[in-house]
KELO-61568 format. One record per residue (C-alpha): x, y, z. Coordinates in steps of 0.001 Angstrom, whole numbers, plus 500000, padded with zeros to 6 digits. Layout:
<recs>
+--------+--------+--------+
|     px |     py |     pz |
+--------+--------+--------+
|      X |      Y |      Z |
...
+--------+--------+--------+
</recs>
This chain:
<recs>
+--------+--------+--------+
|     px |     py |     pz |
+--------+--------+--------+
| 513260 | 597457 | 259675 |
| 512304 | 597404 | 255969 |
| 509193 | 595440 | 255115 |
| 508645 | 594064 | 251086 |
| 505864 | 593933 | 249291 |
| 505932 | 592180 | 245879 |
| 502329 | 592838 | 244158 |
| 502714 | 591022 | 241142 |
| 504375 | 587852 | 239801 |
| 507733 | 588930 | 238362 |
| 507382 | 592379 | 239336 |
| 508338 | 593648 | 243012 |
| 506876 | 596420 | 244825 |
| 508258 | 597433 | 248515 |
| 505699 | 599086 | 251152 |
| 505679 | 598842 | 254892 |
| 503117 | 597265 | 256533 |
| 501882 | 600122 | 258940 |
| 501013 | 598445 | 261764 |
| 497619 | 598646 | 263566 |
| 494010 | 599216 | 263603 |
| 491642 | 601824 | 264056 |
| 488073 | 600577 | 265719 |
| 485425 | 602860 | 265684 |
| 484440 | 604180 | 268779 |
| 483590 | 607975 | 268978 |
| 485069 | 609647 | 272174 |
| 482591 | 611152 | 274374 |
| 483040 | 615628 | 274784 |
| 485010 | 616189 | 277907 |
| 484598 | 619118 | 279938 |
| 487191 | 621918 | 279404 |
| 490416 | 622119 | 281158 |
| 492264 | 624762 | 281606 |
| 496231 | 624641 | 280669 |
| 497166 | 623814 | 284309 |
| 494876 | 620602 | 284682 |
| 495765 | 619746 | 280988 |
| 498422 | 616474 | 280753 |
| 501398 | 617048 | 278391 |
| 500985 | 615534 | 275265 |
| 503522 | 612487 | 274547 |
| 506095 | 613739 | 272472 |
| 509650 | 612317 | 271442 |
| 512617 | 613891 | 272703 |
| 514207 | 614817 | 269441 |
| 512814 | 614110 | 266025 |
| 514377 | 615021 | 262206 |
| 511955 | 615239 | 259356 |
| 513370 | 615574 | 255911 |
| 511838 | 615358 | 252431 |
| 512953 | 611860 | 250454 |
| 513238 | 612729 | 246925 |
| 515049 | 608911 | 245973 |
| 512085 | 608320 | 243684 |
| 512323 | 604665 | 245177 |
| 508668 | 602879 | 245896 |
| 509498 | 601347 | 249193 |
| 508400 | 602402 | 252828 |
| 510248 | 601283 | 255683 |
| 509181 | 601539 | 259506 |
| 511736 | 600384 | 261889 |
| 511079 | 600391 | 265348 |
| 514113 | 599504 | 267596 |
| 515280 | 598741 | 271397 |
| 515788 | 602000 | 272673 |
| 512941 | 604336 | 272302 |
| 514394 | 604695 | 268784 |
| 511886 | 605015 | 265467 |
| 512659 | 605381 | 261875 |
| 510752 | 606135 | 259014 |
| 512241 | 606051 | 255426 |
| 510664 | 607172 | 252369 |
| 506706 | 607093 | 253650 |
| 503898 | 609638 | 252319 |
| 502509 | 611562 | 254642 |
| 498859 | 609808 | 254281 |
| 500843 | 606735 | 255287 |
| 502747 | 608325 | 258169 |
| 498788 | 609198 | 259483 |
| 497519 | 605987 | 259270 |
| 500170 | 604829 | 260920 |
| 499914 | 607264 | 264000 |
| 496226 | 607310 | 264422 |
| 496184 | 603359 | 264319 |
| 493724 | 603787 | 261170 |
| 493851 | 602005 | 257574 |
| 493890 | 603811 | 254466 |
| 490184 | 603131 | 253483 |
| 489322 | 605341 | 256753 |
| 490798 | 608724 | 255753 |
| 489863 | 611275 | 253912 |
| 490817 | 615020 | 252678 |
| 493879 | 616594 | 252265 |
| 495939 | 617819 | 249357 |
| 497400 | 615880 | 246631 |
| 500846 | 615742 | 248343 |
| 500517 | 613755 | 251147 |
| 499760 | 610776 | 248894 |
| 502805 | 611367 | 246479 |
| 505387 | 613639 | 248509 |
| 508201 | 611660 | 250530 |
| 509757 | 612139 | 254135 |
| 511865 | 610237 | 256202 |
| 511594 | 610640 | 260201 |
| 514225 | 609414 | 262578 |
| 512851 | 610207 | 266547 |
| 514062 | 608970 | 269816 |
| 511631 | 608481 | 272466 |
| 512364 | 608780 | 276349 |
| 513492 | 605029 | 277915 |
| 512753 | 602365 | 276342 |
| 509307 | 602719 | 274787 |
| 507353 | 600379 | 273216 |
| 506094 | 600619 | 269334 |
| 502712 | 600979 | 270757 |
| 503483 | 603654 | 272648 |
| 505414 | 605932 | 270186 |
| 502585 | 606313 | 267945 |
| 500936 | 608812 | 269658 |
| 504095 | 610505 | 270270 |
| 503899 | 610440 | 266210 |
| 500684 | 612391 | 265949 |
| 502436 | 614799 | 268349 |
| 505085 | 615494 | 265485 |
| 502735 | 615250 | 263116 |
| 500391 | 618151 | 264235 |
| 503670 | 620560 | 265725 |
| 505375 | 619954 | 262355 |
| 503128 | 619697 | 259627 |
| 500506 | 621577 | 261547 |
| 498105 | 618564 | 260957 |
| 494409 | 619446 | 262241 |
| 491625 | 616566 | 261772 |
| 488509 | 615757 | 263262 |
| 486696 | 612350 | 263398 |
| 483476 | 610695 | 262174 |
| 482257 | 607272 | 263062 |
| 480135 | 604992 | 260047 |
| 478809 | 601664 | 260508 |
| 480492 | 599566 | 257788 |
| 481456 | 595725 | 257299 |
| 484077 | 594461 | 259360 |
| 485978 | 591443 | 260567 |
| 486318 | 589786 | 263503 |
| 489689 | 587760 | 264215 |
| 488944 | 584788 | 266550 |
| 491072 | 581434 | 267285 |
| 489782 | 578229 | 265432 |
| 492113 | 575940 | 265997 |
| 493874 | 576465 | 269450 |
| 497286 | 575660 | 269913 |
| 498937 | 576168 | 266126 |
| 499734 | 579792 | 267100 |
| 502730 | 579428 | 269174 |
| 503869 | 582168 | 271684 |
| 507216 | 583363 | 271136 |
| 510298 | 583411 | 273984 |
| 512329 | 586812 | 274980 |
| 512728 | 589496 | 273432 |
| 514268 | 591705 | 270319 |
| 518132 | 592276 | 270066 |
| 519004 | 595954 | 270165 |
| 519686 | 596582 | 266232 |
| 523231 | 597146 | 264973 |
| 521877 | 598227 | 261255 |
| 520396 | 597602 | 258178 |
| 519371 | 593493 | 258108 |
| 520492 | 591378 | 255736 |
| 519554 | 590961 | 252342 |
| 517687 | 587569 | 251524 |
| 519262 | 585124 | 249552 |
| 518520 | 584994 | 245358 |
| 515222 | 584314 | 244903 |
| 514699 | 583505 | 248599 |
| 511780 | 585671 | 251027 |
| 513635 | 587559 | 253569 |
| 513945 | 586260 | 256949 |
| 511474 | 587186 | 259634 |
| 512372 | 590538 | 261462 |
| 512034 | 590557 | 264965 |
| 509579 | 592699 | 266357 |
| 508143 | 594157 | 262913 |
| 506507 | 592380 | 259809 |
| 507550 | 592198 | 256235 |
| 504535 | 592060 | 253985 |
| 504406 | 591329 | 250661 |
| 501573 | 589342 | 248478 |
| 501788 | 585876 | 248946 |
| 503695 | 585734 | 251963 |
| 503901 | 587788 | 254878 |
| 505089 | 587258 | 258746 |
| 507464 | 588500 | 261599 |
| 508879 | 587217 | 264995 |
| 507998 | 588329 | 268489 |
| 505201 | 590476 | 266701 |
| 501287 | 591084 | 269329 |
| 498385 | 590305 | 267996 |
| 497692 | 593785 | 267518 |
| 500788 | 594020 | 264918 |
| 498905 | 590881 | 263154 |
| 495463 | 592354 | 262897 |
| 496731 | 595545 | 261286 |
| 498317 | 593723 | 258502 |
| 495198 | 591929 | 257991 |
| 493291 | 595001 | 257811 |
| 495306 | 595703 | 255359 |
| 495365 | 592635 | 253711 |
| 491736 | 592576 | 253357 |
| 490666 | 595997 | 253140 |
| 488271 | 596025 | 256495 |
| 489204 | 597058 | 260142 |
| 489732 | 594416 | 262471 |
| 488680 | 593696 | 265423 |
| 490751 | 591037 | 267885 |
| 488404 | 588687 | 269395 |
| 491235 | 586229 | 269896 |
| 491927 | 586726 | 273528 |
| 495669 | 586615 | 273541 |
| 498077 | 588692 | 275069 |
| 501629 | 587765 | 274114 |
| 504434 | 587777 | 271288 |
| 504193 | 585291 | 268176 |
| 506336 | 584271 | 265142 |
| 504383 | 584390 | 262217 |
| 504627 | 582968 | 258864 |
| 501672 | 582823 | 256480 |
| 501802 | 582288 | 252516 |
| 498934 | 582247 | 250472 |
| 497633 | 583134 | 246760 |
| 496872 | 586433 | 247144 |
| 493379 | 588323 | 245197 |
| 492979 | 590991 | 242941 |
| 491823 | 593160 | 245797 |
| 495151 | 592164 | 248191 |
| 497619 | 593040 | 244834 |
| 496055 | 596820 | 245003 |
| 499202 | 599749 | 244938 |
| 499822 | 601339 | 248191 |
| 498935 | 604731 | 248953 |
| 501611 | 606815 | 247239 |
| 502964 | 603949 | 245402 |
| 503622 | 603923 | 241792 |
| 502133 | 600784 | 239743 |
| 505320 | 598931 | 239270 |
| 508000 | 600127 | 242076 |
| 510514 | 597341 | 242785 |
| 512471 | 596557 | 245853 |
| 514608 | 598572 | 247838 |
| 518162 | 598674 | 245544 |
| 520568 | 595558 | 246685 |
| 517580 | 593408 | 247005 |
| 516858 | 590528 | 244711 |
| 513412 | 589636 | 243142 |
| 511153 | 587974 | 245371 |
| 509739 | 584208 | 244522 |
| 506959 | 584296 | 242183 |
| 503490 | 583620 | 243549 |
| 502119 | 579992 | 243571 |
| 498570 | 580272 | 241305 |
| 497432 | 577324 | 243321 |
| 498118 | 578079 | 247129 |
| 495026 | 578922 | 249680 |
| 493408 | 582136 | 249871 |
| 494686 | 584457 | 252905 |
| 491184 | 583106 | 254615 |
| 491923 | 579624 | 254354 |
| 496049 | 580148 | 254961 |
| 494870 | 581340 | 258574 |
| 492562 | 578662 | 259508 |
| 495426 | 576607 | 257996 |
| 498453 | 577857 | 259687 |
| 497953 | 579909 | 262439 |
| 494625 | 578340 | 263782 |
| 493150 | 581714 | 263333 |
| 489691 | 582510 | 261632 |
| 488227 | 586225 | 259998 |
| 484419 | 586312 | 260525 |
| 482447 | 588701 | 258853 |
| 480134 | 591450 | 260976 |
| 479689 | 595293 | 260894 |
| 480645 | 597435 | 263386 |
| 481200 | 601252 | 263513 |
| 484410 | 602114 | 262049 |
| 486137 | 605353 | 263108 |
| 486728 | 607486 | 260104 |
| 489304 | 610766 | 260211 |
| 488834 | 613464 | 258234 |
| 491828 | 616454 | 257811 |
| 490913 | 619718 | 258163 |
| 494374 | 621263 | 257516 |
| 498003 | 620396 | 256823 |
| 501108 | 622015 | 255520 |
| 503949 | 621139 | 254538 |
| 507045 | 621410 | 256852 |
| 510225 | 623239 | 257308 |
| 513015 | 620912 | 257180 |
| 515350 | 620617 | 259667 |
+--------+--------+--------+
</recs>
């Protein structure tokens, strides 16, 4: 499902909000195996990668019922942050092109899997098809901690997605577009979801606020979310990739202008979802890429 991300008043721009985060532990050396005690790798059972070339600025990510996982118009930077469960902040090297080349992904993985567990069938795809090889480095750097302030305003959320049919529907003129189940639509000033884990929220506000977070909340289940705020300087920065001034997806309307005078996303949390983002350091896994290529299309 598309996710919007308006980054100035009167101007729109449309990114995904690549869901999750990346804590930095450093995995201990194993001993070797050889290739019969070795476990398969997860992998989907068919993937198609193709280059975008639409010139658009938006990034989609649309996990559905199914196993099924599409990826529409997403740099391939983007497409590794979202595999490795990392933010942008904690990658580095790499050619030029994986910040400004396009691809679009559509995979189907075995049953019904979860988001969560497709993403490391994504860094399967990504290292058999653009021959992606990285290794990892761990710094101690600021972080935040996401605990619960103010039990009982985040409410748990009943059931469970619909299988999708197709694209959702546009929002109404000048109107934010309605929560999608499952996934998050992020754009400054407002962003939210239903049936979404806690995991799902604490990558968007890694994102959000340019640290990794760490859940300290405690809580297990599925929430509908809905936070607005005034967003800072910092939280109206481009997305990797993205040009300055990209609008929305075509069809779309503008979003709502920003309100000058609304919280700040600290005090929007505390407000509305009983939530609180306390400031510590931690070590912060970092990924570095040794080599990539770009792929044959299929």
């Amino acid at each position: 499902m598309p996710f919007r991300n308006q980054t100035r008043p009167g101007r729109a721009r449309v990114t995904v909000m690549v869901l999750s985060v990346g804590i930095g532990v450093m995995f201990p050396r194993l001993r070797a195996q050889s290739d019969a005690d070795a476990k398969p790798r997860p992998a989907f059972e068919v993937a198609s990668v193709k280059a975008n070339k639409s010139g658009q600025g938006f990034i989609a990510v649309r996990p559905s019922p199914g196993g099924r996982f599409t990826i529409t118009n997403a740099p391939l930077r983007v497409l590794i942050t979202l595999a490795y469960r990392l933010k942008d902040f904690q990658v580095s090297g790499g050619p030029g092109w994986i910040s400004s080349d396009r691809f679009d992904i559509t995979a189907k993985a075995e049953g019904n899997a979860k988001f969560e567990e497709m993403l490391p069938m994504l860094q399967t795809l990504l290292e058999s098809r653009f021959q992606l090889k990285i290794h990892r480095d761990t710094k101690e750097v600021p972080v935040y901690a996401l605990v619960v302030s103010k039990p009982g305003k985040l409410h748990q959320s009943e059931g469970e997605c619909p299988a999708a049919t197709g694209p959702p529907p546009p929002p109404e003129p000048g109107k934010p577009p309605g929560l999608p189940c499952g996934g998050i639509f992020m754009f400054p000033g407002r962003f939210g979801g239903e049936k979404i884990s806690i995991s799902q929220l604490v990558d968007s506000l890694s994102r959000l606020s340019g640290r990794v977070v760490l859940d300290k909340t405690g809580l297990t289940g599925r929430y509908d979310v809905s936070l607005e705020y005034t967003p800072d300087s910092a939280q109206l920065k481009p997305p990797p990739g993205g040009p300055p001034d990209a609008g929305p997806p075509p069809g779309l309307p503008p979003l709502p202008p920003i309100d000058p005078n609304g919280p700040s996303l600290f005090t929007a949390l505390q407000e509305q979802l009983g939530l609180k983002l306390e400031s510590q350091k931690g070590p912060v896994e970092m990924l570095v890429i040794d080599s990539v290529q770009q792929p044959s299309e299929d």
